[in-house]
Structures are given as C-alpha cells and as structure tokens.
C-alpha positions in Angstrom: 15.0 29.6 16.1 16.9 27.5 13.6 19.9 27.5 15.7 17.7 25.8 18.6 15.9 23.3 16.0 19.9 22.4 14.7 21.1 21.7 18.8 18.1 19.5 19.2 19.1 17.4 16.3 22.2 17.3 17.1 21.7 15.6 20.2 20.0 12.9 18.9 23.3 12.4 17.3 25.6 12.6 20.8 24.1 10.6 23.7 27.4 11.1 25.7 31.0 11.9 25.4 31.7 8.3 25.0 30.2 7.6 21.5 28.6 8.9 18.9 26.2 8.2 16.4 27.3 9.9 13.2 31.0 10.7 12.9 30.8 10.7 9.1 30.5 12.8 6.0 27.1 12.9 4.3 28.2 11.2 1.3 29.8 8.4 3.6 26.5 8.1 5.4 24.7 8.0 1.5 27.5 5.0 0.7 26.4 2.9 4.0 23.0 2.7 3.7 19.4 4.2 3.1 15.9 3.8 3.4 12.7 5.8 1.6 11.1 7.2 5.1 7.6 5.3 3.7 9.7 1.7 4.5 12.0 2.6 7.2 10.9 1.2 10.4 14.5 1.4 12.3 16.2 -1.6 10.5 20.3 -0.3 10.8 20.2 2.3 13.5 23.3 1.5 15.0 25.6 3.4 17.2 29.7 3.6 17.0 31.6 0.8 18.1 28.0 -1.3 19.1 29.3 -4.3 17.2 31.9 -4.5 19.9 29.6 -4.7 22.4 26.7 -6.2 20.7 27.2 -10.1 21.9 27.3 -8.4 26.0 24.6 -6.7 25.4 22.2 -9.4 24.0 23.8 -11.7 27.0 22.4 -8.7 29.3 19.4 -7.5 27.7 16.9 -7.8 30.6 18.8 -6.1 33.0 19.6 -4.1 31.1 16.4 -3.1 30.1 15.1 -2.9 33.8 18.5 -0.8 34.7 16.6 1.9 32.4 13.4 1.4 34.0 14.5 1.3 37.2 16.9 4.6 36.2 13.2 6.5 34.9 11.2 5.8 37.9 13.8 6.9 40.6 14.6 9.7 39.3 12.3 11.3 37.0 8.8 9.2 38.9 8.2 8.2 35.2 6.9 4.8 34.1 8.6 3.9 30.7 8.3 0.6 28.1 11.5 -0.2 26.3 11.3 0.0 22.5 14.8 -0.9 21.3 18.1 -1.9 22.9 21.0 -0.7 20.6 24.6 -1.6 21.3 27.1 1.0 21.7 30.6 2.0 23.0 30.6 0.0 26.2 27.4 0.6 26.7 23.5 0.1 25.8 21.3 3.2 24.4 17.7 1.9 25.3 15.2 3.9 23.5 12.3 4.0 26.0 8.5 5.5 26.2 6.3 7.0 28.4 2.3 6.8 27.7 0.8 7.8 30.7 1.1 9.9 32.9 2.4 12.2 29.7 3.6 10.6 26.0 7.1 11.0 24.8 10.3 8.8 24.2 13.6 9.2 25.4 17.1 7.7 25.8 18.5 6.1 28.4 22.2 4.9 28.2 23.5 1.8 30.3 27.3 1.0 31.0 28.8 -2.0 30.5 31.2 -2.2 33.0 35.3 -2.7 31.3 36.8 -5.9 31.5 34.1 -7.6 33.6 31.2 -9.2 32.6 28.4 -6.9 34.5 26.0 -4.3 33.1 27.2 -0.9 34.7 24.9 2.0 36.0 22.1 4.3 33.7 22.5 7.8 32.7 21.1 9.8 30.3 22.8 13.1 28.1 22.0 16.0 30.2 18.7 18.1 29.6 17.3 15.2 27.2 14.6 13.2 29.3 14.4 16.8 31.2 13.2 18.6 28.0 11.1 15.5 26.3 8.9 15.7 30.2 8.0 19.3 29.4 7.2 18.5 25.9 4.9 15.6 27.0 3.4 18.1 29.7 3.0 20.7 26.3 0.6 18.2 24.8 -1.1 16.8 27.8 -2.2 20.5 29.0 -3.3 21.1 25.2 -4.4 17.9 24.1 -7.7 19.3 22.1 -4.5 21.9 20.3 -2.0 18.4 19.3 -5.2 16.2 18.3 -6.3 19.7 15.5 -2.6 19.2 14.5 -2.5 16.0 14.0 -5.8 16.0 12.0 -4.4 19.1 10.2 -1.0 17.5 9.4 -2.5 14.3 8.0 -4.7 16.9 5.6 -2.2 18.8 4.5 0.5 16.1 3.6 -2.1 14.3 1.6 -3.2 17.7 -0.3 0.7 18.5 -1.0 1.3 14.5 -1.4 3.8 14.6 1.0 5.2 11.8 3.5 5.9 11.9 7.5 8.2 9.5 9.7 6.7 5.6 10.8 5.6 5.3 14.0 7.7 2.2 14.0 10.8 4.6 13.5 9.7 7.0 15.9 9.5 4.1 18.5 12.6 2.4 17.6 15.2 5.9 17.1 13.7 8.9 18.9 14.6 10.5 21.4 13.7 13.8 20.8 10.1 14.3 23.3 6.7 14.5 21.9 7.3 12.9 18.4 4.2 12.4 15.8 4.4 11.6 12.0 4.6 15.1 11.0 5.9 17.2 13.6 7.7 17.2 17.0 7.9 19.6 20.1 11.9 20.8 20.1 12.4 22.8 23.6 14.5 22.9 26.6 13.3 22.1 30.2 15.6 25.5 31.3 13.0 27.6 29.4 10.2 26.3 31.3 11.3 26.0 35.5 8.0 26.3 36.4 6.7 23.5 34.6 9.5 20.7 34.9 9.6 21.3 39.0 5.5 20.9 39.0 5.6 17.8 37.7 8.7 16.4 39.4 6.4 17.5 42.6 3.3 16.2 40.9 3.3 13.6 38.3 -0.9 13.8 38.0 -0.4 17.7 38.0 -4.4 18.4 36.6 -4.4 20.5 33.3 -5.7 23.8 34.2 -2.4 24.0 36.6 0.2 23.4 33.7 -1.7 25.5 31.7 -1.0 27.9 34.2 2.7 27.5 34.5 3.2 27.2 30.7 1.7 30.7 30.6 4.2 32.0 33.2 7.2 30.4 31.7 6.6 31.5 28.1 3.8 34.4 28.2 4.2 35.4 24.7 5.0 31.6 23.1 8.3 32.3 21.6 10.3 29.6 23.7 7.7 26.5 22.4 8.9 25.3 19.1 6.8 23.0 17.2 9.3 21.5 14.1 6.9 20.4 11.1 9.0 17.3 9.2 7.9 16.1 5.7 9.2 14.2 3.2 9.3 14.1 -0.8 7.8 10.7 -2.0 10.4 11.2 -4.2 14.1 11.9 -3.4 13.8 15.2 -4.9 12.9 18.5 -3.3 9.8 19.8 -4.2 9.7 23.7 -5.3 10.2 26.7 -2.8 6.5 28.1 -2.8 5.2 24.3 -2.1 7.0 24.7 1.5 6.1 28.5 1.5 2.4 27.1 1.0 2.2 24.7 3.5 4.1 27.5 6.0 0.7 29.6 5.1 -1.4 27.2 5.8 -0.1 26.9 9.3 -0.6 29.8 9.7 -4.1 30.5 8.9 -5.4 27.5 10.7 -7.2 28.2 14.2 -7.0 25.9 17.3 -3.7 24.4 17.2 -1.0 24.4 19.9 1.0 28.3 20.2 3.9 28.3 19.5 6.8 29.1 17.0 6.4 26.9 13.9 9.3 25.9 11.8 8.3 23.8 8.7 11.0 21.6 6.6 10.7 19.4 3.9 13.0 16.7 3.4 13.8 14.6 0.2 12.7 10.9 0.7 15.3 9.1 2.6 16.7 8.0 5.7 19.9 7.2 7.1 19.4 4.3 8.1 22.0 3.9 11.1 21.1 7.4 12.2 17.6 7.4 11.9 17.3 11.2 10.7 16.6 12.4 7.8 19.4 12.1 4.0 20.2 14.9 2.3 19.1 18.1 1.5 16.1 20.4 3.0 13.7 23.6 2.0 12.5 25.9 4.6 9.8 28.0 5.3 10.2 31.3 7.2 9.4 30.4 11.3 5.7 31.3 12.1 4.7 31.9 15.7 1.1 31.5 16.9 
C-alpha cells in the first residue's frame, strides 16, 4: 500500500513529460526555501522553468484560465473554479476545483504555444482528474463516513497536539482528489470502472447507485486508501508509539469511511515551491476498515 501512497505523491511532482516540479536533492530543496505547515498558504509553489514563462502567462491569464474550464466541462462534464495559475515550462499548471456536483481539486496544464504569442491547448497528466472524480464520488456516496472523519481528525490532532495542511495550501497546490486538513483519498480510477463510467454517464448519479458500484469495484475495501497527514508543531518527529497511537485510534473508531488507512506524521515544514511536505516521516502500520 505504501508503494501506491509513494506513486500518488509523486505525481503531484510530474504534471507532464515537459517539466517538473522537484528535480532537486532534499537538502537543496531545505537551502531554497520553507515554511512551518501552520503559515504556509502556497506562497513559492513554483514549477521548473515558470520564470521563463511567467510574463506570457500573466499577459494570458484569462484565457487561460477559461482554456481549463472549458478543457473540464468537455470532457470530464465537470464545473471547476480556478484557484492558482502557476507558470511553467511553456506552459500554465492551473490548479482548479470542483464543489458540486462532487468536491476535489485537480490540475490542468495549458500550452503556451513556441515562438508565438498564443496560449496553446489543455491537457492534464494521465489518470489525475480521472482518479480525483472517483475520490470525490467516495465522499459524496459517504458523506455521513468523511463528515465522522473530519470531526475525528480535528479531535485527535488536538489530543496529540498535532498540525494538518491550510486549506489555503490545499486550494492553491493540490492536486491530489478529495483533500482535507488531515487526510486525503489516494486511489486510481482503473480500480474502480464501474464507478468513473457512471458518472461520466451521470454527473447527478443519486447515492444509493455509487454506493452500489463502489461495492462491486472494491467488495472487500482494499483498493480505497485513505492517507492520514499530520504534522509536528515542531520540526521534530514525535516518538514511534505517538503514531502507533493515533494508528489505534483509527482503528477503533466506528462510522468512518472503509477503507485502508495509512497514517504519517510529518515534522513541521513545507517546501515551499513543492507544496508537500520537508523532511523526514514515522509511520504507522496500514489499517483497513
């Protein structure tokens, strides 16, 4: 399960071929910049090469911005708001949201077209916006499950004095799916055929139907991961049985989402240009409800 968690991260990292968003050591990325997660609100997310393209893209920024609109609603039949235009290698990463039908944020990258002065066509990295539908369809079918989590997650970081992401970061870098403080939904649209193509079909696909098709695609919950992210309030790693604890915890608590859990504790700070998580992690051994 670790395996699958590490490939989701990592594509936050590579939206395309063309460009990507870390290409340096981890002491490098220490040297360039960080924030405690508590202040970070997106300030230095920055993509290779953007500052070569940053004066087209603020030239372009509208259109831009509707390109990725436009590029949602054809062909995913999604309504999305932009939250943040970030320059990259000839091209625009727009970090865009859906709130309704379903919740989740995505990426959507926008050419710039070589040596002319014209914003090019959208794309996004394959299997991205595919898997963040299905984890916005997760939460919509179990919305009583993610609201007990999200009560649950704000208890238990305040009993282990622990920290989760700002929803101003989340809005401004994500592009992960279904993204709260504490946790997000890490899964692929190929695990779950059933559900993806229903909605694609459907975009007001009633609840008691998804629930339906989530049980057919994943009968016994081991393809649904639900990633658990705190931080230290310090940049210090707190001790082995504090994560093994709050991995217990999980565990024992009733009416929250199935799924497999995977719980990490970060130290306090943020890459700033990256928007994930500095430094080093503890673990807790997977969990699946």
């Amino acid at each position: 399960m670790k395996r699958k968690i590490i490939g989701l991260l990592t594509s936050l990292l590579l939206l395309g071929g063309c460009f990507n968003m870390n290409e340096k050591t981890e002491q490098e990325k220490v040297q360039e910049g960080t924030t405690p997660v508590q202040d970070y609100v997106g300030q230095g997310f920055s993509f290779v090469d953007g500052d070569k393209s940053a004066e087209r893209v603020k030239k372009h920024e509208e259109e831009i911005k509707q390109e990725a609109i436009n590029y949602m609603k054809t062909k995913y039949k999604t309504d999305v708001k932009v939250n943040n235009v970030v320059p990259a290698r000839n091209a625009a990463v727009v970090m865009v949201e859906s709130e309704k039908p379903i919740q989740f944020h995505t990426a959507v990258i926008v050419g710039l077209t070589l040596n002319k002065d014209e914003v090019g066509s959208a794309r996004s990295e394959e299997g991205e916006v595919e898997k963040a539908i299905v984890g916005g369809l997760y939460a919509k079918a179990y919305q009583t499950e993610f609201d007990n989590l999200d009560s649950f997650t704000e208890k238990i970081a305040k009993k282990y004095d622990l920290l989760g992401k700002r929803n101003e970061a989340i809005n401004k870098t994500s592009s992960v799916g279904y993204e709260k403080e504490y946790y997000f939904i890490a899964t692929a649209a190929l695990d779950f055929p059933s559900v993806y193509s229903a909605y694609l079909k459907n975009q007001e696909i009633s609840v008691d139907d998804l629930k339906v098709l989530f049980s057919k695609d994943d009968a016994l919950n081991e393809k649904m991961v639900i990633a658990m992210n705190f931080f230290s309030k310090k940049d210090s790693l707190p001790k082995q049985d504090i994560v093994n604890n709050l991995a217990m915890e999980i565990q024992n608590e009733s009416g929250l989402p199935k799924g497999s859990y995977e719980t990490t504790v970060f130290k306090n700070l943020i890459v700033n240009r990256a928007g994930l998580p500095n430094g080093e992690s503890i673990d807790a051994k997977d969990i699946i409800k």
